[in-house]
Structure formats: C-alpha cells, structure tokens
C-alpha positions as CSV (number, residue, x, y, z in Angstrom):
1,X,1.2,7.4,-6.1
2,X,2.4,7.5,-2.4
3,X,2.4,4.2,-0.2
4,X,1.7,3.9,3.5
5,X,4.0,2.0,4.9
6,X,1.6,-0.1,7.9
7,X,3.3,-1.8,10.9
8,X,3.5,-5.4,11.1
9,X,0.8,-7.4,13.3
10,X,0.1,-6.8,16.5
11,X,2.1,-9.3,18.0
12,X,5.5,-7.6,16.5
13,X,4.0,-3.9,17.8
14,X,3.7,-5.7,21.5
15,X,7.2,-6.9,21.0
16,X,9.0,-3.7,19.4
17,X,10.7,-2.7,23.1
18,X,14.3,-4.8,23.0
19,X,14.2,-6.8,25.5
20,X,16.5,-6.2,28.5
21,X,18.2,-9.7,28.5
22,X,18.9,-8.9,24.7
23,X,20.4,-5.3,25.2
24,X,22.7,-7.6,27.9
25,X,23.8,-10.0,25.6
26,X,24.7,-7.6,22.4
27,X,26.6,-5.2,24.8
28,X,28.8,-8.5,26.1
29,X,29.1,-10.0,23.2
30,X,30.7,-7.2,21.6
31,X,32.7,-6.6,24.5
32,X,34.1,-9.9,24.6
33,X,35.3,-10.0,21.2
34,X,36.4,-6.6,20.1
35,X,37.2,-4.7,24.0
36,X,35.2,-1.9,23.0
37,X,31.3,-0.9,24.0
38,X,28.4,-1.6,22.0
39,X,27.2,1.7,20.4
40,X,23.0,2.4,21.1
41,X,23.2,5.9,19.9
42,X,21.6,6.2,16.5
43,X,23.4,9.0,15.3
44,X,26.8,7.4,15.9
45,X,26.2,4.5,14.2
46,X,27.5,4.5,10.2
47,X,24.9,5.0,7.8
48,X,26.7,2.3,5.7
49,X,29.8,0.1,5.7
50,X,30.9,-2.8,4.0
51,X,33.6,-5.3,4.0
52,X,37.0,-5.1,1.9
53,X,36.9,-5.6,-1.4
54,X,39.1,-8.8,-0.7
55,X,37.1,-10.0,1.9
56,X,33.6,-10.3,0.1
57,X,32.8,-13.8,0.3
58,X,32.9,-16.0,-2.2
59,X,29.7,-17.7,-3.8
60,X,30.5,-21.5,-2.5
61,X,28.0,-24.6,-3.2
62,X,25.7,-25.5,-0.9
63,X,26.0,-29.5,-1.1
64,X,22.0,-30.6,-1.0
65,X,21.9,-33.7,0.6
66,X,19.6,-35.4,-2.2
67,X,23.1,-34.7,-4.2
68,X,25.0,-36.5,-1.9
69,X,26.0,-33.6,0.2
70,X,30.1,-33.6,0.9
71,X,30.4,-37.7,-0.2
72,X,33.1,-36.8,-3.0
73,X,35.1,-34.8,-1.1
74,X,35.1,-37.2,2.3
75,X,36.0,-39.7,0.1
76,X,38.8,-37.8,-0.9
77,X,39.9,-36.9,2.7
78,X,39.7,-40.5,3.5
79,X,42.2,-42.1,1.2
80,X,44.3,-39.5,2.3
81,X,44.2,-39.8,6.2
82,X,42.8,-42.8,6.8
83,X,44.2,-45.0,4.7
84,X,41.5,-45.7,2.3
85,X,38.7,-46.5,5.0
86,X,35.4,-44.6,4.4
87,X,35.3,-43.4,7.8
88,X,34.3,-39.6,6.9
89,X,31.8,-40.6,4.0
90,X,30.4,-43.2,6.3
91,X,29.5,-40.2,8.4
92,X,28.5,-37.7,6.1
93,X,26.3,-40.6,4.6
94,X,24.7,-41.5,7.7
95,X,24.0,-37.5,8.6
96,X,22.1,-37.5,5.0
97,X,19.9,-40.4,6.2
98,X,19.1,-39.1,8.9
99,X,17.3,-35.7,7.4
100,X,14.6,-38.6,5.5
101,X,11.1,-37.1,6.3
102,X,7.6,-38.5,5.5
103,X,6.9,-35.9,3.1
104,X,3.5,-35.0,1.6
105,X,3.2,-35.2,-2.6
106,X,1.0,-35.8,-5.4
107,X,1.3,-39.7,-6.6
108,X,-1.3,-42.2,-7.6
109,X,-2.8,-42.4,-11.2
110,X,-2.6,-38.5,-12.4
111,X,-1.7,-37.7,-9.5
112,X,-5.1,-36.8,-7.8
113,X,-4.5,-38.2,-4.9
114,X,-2.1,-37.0,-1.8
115,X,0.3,-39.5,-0.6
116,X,3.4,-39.9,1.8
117,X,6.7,-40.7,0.7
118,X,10.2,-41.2,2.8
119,X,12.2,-38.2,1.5
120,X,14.7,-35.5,1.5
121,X,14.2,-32.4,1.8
122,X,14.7,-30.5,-1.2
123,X,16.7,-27.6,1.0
124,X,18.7,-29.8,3.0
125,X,22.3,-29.2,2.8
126,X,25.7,-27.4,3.8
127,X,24.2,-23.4,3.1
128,X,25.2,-22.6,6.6
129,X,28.5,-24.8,6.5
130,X,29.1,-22.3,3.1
131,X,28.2,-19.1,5.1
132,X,30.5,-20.0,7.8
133,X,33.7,-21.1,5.8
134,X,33.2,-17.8,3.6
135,X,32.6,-15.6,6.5
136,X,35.9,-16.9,8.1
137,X,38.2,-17.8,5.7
138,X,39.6,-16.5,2.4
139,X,38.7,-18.0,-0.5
140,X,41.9,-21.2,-1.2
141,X,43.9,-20.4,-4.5
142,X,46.1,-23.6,-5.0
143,X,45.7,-26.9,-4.6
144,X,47.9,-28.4,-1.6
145,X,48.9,-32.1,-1.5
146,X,48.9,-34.7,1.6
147,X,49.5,-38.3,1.5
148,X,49.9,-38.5,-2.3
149,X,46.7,-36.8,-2.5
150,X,45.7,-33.6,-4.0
151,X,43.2,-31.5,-2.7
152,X,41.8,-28.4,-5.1
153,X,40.4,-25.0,-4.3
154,X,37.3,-26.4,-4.8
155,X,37.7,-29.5,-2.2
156,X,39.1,-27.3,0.7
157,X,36.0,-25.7,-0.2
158,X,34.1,-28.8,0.4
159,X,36.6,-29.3,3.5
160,X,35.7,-26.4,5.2
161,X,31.6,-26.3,4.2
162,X,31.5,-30.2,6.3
163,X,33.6,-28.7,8.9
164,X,31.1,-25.7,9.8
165,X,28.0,-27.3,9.4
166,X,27.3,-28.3,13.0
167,X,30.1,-26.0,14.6
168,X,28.6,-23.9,17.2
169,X,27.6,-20.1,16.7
170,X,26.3,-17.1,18.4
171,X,23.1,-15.3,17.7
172,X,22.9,-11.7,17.2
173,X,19.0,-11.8,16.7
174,X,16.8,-14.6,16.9
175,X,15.9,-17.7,16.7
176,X,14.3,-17.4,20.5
177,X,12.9,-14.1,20.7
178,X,10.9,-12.1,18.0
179,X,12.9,-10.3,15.5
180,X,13.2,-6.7,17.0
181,X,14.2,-3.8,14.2
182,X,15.9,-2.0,16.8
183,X,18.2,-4.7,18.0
184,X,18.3,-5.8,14.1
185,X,19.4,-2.3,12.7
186,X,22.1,-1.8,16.0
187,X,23.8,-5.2,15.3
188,X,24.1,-4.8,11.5
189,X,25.4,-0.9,12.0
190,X,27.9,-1.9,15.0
191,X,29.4,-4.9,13.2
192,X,29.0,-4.9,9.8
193,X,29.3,-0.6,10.2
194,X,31.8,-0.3,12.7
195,X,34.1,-3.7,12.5
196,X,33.5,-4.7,8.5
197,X,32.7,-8.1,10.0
198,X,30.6,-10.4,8.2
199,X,27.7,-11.5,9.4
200,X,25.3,-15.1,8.9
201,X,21.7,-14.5,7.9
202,X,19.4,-16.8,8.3
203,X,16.9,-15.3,5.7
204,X,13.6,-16.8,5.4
205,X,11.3,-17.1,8.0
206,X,9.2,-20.7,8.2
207,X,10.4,-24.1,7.9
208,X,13.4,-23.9,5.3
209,X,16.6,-22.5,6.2
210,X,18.5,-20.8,4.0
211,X,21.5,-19.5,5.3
212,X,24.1,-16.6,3.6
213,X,26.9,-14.1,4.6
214,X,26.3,-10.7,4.7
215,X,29.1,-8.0,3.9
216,X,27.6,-4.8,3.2
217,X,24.4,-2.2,4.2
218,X,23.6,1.2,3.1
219,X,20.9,3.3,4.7
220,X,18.9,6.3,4.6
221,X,16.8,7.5,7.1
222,X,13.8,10.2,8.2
223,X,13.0,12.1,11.5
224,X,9.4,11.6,12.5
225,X,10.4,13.0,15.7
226,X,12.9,13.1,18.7
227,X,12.2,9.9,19.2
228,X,11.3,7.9,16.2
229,X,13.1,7.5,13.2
230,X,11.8,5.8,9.7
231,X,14.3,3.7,8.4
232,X,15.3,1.8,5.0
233,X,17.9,-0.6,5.2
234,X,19.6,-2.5,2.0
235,X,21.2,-5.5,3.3
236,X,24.1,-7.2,0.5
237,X,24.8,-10.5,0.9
238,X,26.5,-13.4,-1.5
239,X,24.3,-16.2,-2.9
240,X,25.3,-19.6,-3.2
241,X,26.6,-21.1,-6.4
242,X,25.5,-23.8,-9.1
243,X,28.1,-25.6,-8.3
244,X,31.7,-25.8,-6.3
245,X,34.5,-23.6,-8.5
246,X,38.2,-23.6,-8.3
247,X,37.6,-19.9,-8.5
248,X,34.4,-19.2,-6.7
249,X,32.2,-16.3,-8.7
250,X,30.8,-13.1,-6.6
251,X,27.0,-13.6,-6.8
252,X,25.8,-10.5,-5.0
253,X,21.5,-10.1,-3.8
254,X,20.1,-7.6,-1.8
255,X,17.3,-7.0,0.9
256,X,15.7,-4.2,1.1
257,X,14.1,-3.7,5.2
258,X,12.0,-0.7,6.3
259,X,11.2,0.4,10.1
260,X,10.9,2.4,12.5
261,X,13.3,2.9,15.3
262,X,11.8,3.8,18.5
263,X,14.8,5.8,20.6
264,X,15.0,7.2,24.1
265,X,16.0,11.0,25.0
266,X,19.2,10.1,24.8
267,X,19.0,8.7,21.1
268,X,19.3,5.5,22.1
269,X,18.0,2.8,20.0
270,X,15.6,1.2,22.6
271,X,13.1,-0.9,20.1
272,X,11.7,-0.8,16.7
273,X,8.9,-2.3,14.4
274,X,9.1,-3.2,11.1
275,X,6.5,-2.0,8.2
276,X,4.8,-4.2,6.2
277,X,6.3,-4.9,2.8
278,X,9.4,-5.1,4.6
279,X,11.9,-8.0,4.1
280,X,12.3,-10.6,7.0
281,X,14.8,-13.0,7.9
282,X,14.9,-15.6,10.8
283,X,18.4,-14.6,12.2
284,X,21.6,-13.1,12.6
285,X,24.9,-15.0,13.5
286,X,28.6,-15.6,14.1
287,X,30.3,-18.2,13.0
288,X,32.9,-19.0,15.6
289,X,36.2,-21.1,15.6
290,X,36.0,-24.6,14.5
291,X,35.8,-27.3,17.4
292,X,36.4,-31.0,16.5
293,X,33.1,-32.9,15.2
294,X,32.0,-35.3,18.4
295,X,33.1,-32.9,21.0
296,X,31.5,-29.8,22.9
297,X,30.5,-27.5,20.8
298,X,30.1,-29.4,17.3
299,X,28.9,-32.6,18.9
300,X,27.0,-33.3,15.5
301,X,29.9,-32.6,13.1
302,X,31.7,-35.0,11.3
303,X,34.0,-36.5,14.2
304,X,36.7,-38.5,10.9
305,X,37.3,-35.3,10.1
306,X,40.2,-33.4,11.4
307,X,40.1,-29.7,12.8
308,X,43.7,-29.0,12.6
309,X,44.1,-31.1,9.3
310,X,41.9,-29.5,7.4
311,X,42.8,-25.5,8.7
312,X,46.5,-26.8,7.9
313,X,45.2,-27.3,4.5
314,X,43.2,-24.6,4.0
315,X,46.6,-22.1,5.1
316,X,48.7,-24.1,2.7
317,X,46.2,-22.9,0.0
318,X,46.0,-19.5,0.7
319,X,49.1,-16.9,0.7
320,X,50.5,-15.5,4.2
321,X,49.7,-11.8,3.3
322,X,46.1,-12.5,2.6
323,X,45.8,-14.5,6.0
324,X,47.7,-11.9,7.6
325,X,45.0,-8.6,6.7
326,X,41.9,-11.2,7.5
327,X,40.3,-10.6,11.1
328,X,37.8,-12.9,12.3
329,X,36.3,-13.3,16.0
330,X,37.7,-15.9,18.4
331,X,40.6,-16.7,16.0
332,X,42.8,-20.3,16.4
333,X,46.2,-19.5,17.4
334,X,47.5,-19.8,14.2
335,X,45.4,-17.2,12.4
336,X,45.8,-14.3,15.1
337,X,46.4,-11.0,13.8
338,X,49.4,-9.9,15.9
339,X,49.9,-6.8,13.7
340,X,47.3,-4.8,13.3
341,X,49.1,-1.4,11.9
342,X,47.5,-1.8,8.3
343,X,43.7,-2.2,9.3
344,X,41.7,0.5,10.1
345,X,38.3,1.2,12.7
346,X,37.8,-1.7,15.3
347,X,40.4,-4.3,15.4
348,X,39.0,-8.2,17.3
349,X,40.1,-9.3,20.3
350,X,43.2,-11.6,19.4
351,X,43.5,-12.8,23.0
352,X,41.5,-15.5,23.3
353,X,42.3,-18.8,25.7
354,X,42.7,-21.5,24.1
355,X,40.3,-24.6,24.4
356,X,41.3,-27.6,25.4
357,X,41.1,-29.8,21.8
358,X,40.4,-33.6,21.4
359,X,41.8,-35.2,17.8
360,X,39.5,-36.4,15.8
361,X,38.8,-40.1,15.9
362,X,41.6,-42.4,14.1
363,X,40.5,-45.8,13.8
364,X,43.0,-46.7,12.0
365,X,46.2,-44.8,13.2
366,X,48.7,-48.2,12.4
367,X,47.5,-48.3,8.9
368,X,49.9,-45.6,6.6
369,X,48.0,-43.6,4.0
370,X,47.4,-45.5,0.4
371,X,49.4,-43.8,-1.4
372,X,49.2,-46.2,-4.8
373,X,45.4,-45.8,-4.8
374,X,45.2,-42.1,-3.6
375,X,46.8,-41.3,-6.7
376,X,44.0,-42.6,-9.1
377,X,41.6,-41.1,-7.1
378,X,43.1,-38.0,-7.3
379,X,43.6,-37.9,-10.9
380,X,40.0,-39.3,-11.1
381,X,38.3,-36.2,-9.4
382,X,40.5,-33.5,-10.8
C-alpha cells in the first residue's frame, strides 16, 4: 500500500522560501572558512559523502549532571595544575547547581497527587561538549602524564567534553528561524558532501537538547518537475556511550528526512518543505576553536581550566600523522594543516588570525603541583 507523503503545517509551508539573510550567511560562512563559493545548484551537489573512515567520531559519554557531570576528571586536572585546590571541580560543581529546576512529579501517598521538587534535569549534561571534542579532535590513544599525574584516553576525553561545553559555535540552521529543508539539504550536501566536515545536530525539537555529530548522508531523489524535486535524505550520526572508554566504541544511528526542494530556473535550491513523517531536528552547527572559559566567546566555560593545557594534552595523546590528515575549521596554530598534498576535494582555510588569548585563572601560581598526593590519586582513578 502507497503512502502520501502530506506537507507539514501551515506555518512551515509559509516559511519554505530561505530567507535572504540566511542565503547571506551560508554563502559567507563558507567563504570564510574554506575560500571557495557555496554551491545552490541541486544538481552539483553530491548525492552522498561521508567522512574518513579515521575520522568518524567516536561514541564519548555525555556526563549528566545528576552523575556529577566532569567532577572526577576536574579533580584530576586540579591536583595536577593547581596544586591540589579544587578550583575546576568547584566550578564544574557550581555550573551543576545551577541547572536545579522546580520540576513537576508524582509524590504523596501512592503518588496521586502532583507535586514540585528542586531537581535536575534528567538530560542535563556535556552531549554538546562530546559532539564538539569528537567533531574536532581525534579520538586520544595513550595516556600522557603532567605534574606526576596521569591522565587516560578516557580523561582527555572528559578534558575536552568540559572544555566545549560553553565554547561558542556557529549555526548552519536554526535555532532563530524555522527549520527550512532547502537551506537544511544545501548545508548537509556542501559540507558534509563537499568538505567531509562533520557537523553538530541538535536533534530533537522541544525542550531537551540532545546534541550529536554527524559524518555521513546518502540520498535519493525524484523530479516532480523543473522546479521541485522530492527528496529522501539518511542522515548518520554517532550516539553517545554508557560510559567514558579508553577506547571509545562506534555507535552509529540514522535519520531518515523527506522533502521537497523548491528550485529556481536555474536549479537553485531557493526553499523547501518537509513532509510529514519526516524526521526533525532543532539545528545544525560548527564547533569552533576553543577560547578560554571566562572570556569572549566561552564566558560560561570553566575559567580553572586551561585552553592550551589541556590541547597540549590532548596532542601528546594522539600521534603526529593522525593530527597531521585531520582538518577542522578555524584551527589553533598548532593544529594547522600546512600540507595538504594527501587530502582530497575542499581543503579549510588554514589562515586564520589569531585571537588575542587570556590564561586561565591561577589562583595559586606560587604553590608547585602536589606531586606526593597526585600520585594516589592517580593510581586511585586508573
């Protein structure tokens, strides 16, 4: 039996032309970070693409905050750097605190009765601080060691998921405008298609946000006419893990999207509509480089925890010829891709200014590292 695929509500059918201001903001984003034009034409845009194998992201944990979100790790990071003060957990504690919410439940006797109860949300975590770090960076492989402390795979991991949480972004589509299938189906097919970049999804509309990288599409698509095309779209992306590995697994999920593109006479995607039975997300985005928590740009993050400390530990961790094939937008100094004779198709801008960095705060910059005490930590969480 056949099904008709309906468009979505009215309100997405009034809103299927992309908006001007949106067409202006694609083309210079693209523009600015890869020095090539933003392709509209349907037909030359791949019909799939995917990242390298070595590049699929890894599955990373998503620290909930009713867990204790990154508490282990900061603890770790502060015997190391400062010297046995709780500076970073101190943070990371008081950012959990501050997510309590009167929340709605059953309570009373047999629960029959609604009440209100100071809580935490049960989704509240690091998911985007994951989809950042495994957008960005290669998964670590060996544990590297600083001020007689050892730090794992798994808590550079932990490093790197604190250091993105807050860290500023740009939007591809969404969160201010309503999701348009053209704009969605030309930034998947232009940077996913075209550069093998990943991309972060936010991927359920309402109030939880759940947040993952995406690394791979295939598509197949039907004339209606000149100017309309029907479209199905299956979007891969990782899913978190269960918990934070040494050796992160490859949890792969996929959404399936179906729409029509609306296209102009020269085949230029110019809007879209999505059908009902469709999947939906809330937004796609690009993780960009790390700023220092406190400062423009990540004035939420964790300001005890270093930038350049934790990237320097995170390299140390990872082997130079893996670094050396893995592009990334708006790259620090120290990760540009000078030699770009082995990668193929569209290559990032590697030019980019650098900002002008604050350290993190050091409260305690006269007091050396523990080293005595770091040790039995370290052996403790191992």
């Amino acid at each position: 039996m056949s099904t008709i695929l309906l468009p979505l509500v009215a309100a997405t059918i009034l809103g299927a032309t992309i908006p001007s201001k949106s067409v202006e903001r694609h083309n210079e984003l693209f523009q600015r970070f890869w020095a090539a034009d933003f392709v509209w034409k349907f037909e030359d845009l791949p019909a799939s693409g995917r990242v390298p194998d070595y590049r699929v992201p890894y599955s990373g944990h998503i620290y909930l905050d009713r867990s204790g979100g990154t508490v282990n790790v900061m603890h770790k990071y502060d015997m190391a750097f400062h010297g046995g003060r709780m500076l970073a957990t101190a943070a990371e504690q008081r950012d959990i605190a501050s997510g309590v919410k009167p929340t709605p439940r059953r309570g009373g006797l047999l629960g029959l009765r609604m009440v209100t109860a100071m809580e935490t949300p049960n989704w509240h975590g690091h998911c985007n601080g994951w989809a950042a770090a495994a957008i960005r960076h290669a998964e670590p492989q060996s544990s590297v060691r600083r001020n007689g402390v050892t730090f794992t795979p798994a808590d550079i991991k932990g490093l790197l998921a604190e250091l993105y949480i807050y860290n500023d972004l740009d939007y591809l589509v969404g969160p201010r405008e309503v999701l348009n299938a053209g704009a969605f189906h030309a930034s998947i097919a232009n940077w996913l298609g075209r550069g093998s970049h990943p991309l972060g999804m936010e991927a359920d509309p309402g109030p939880e946000k759940w947040n993952y990288p995406v690394y791979a599409y295939t598509m197949s698509a039907t004339r209606r006419s000149s100017r309309a095309v029907d479209v199905r779209l299956d979007l891969t992306y990782a899913k978190e893990s269960s918990g934070e590995y040494q050796r992160s697994p490859r949890y792969a999920r996929v959404k399936t999207f179906r729409y029509r593109l609306d296209l102009n006479d020269d085949g230029e995607i110019v809007g879209g509509v999505f059908y009902s039975g469709s999947a939906m997300i809330d937004m796609l985005w690009l993780p960009l480089r790390p700023k220092q928590g406190g400062q423009q740009g990540n004035e939420s993050g964790n300001r005890y925890l270093d930038v350049d400390q934790v990237l320097s530990i995170w390299r140390e961790s990872v082997p130079a010829e893996v670094r050396a094939k893995w592009p990334v937008i708006d790259p620090p100094k120290e990760d540009r891709i000078l030699d770009s004779t082995q990668l193929t198709g569209l290559m990032p801008r590697q030019d980019f200014e650098e900002p002008a960095s604050s350290p993190a705060v050091q409260e305690n910059q006269e007091s050396p590292a523990m080293e005595g005490d770091s040790e039995t930590t370290a052996a403790a969480s191992e």
